[in-house]
N, C-alpha and C positions, 0 to 999 in steps of 0.2 A: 476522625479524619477530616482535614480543612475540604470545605465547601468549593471546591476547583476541580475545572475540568482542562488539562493537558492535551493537546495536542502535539502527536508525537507524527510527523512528518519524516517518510520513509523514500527515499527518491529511487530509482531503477540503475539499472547499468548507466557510468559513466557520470551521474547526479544529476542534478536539474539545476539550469543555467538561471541568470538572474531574470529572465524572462517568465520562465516557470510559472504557471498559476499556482506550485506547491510554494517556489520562492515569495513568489507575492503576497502570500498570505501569510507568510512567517513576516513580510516585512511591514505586513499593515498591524500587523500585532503579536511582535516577539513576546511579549508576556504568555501567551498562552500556547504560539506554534513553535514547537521543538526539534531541529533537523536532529534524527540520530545519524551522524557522522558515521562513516565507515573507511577502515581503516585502507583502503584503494577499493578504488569506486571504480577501476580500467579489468582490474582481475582478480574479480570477485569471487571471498572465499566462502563456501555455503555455512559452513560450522562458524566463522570468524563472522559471518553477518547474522546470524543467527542470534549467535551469545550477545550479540550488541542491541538488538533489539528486546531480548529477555532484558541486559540493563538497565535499558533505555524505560522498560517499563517499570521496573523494581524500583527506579528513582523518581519515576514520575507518578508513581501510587503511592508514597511517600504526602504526597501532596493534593491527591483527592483522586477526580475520576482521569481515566486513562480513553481517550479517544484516538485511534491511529489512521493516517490519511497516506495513504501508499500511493505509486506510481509503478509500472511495468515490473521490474525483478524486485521493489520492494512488499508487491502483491504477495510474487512469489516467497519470501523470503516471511511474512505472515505469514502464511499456508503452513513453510513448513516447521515455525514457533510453534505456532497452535497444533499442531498435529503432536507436537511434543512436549512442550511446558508444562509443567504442574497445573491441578487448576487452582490452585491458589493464587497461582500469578495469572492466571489468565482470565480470573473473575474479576481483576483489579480493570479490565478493560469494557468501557460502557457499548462499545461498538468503533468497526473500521467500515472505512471508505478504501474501497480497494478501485483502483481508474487503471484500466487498460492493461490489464495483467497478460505479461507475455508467454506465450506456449511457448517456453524453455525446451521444451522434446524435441522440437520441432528448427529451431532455431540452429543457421548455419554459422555459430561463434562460439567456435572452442573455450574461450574465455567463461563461458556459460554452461560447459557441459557439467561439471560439477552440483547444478543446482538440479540434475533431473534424478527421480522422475519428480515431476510436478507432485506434489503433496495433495490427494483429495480425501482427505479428512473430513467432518464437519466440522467447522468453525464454531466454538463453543460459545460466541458474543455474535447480538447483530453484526447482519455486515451488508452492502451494497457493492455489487459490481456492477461497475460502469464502464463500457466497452462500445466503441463505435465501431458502424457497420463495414468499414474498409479501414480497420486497423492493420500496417502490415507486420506486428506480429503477432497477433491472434486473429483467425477465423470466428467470423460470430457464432457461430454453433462452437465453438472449442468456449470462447467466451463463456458459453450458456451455460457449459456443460459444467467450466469451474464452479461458475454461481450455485449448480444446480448440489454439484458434490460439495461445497462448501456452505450448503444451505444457506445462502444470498439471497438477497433479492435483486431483479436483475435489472438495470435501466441501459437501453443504448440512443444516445442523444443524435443518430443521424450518422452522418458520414464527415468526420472529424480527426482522422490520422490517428496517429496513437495519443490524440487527447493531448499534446505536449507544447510546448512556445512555438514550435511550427504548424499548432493548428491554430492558432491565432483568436486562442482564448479568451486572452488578458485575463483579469481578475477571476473568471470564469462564475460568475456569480449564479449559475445552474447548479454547479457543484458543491457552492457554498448550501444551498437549499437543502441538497441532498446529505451535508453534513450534517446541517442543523434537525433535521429528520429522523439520525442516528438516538 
């Protein structure tokens, strides 16, 4: 297996705009960061993002280690891969960076209801949840509780929104630390 580590770059409901600290970091090095594209990102399908991220990995263990950098429903949409992929494919993954993963249960957008219940599995690869303390959609103790059922480790950087281009992260070079930690 070639000596590379992939970054697979997983956005939430609706994707992340080019402000994005997920977009920025694909744009300071597309070599390594990989948006898996979904096929509507407005009405999102749980099985249809699923399968695409199982691909997303299958091609990108092709080519060495498999690192995934999630946002809000692409947290979710990890949980619930791993909760169900082979481990064959799920070994191919060195660890994720899960940021502000949304309590979908909880959540008043029908567009969403499809993805519940929340997957709390253990997470069979490191992984990092990072959740701020007034995120509006997770409660920090719901936050915790994913980490804790997903066997995470937990970090919450403060009072930060949902971590997104409106918290005015730029590069967010905290969460690059917490990738490279992975």
């Amino acid at each position: 297996m070639p000596d590379r580590t992939t970054y697979l770059v997983l956005p939430g409901y609706q994707n992340s705009g080019p402000e994005h600290w997920q977009s920025r970091w694909e744009a300071a090095e597309p070599e390594s960061f990989r948006r898996v594209v979904q096929a509507d990102w407005d009405r999102p399908d749980p099985q249809d993002w699923v399968a695409r991220v199982d691909a997303a990995v299958a091609g990108a263990a092709a080519d060495g280690a498999v690192v995934l950098v999630a946002h809000s429903l692409g947290c979710i949409a990890v949980a619930r891969w791993a909760a169900t992929a082979p481990a064959a494919r799920t070994s191919a993954v060195r660890g994720a960076l899960l940021v502000a993963p949304a309590d979908i249960d909880t959540a008043d957008v029908p567009e969403l209801v499809g993805f519940r219940p929340v997957a709390l599995a253990p997470i069979p690869f490191p992984s990092v949840v990072v959740a701020s303390s007034d995120d509006p959609w997770a409660a920090p103790e719901r936050a915790r509780q994913f980490a804790r059922a997903w066997g995470a480790r937990y970090v919450e950087p403060g009072a930060f929104g949902h971590l997104n281009s409106e918290s005015g992260l730029g590069d967010w070079p905290e969460g690059r630390e917490l990738l490279a930690q992975l």
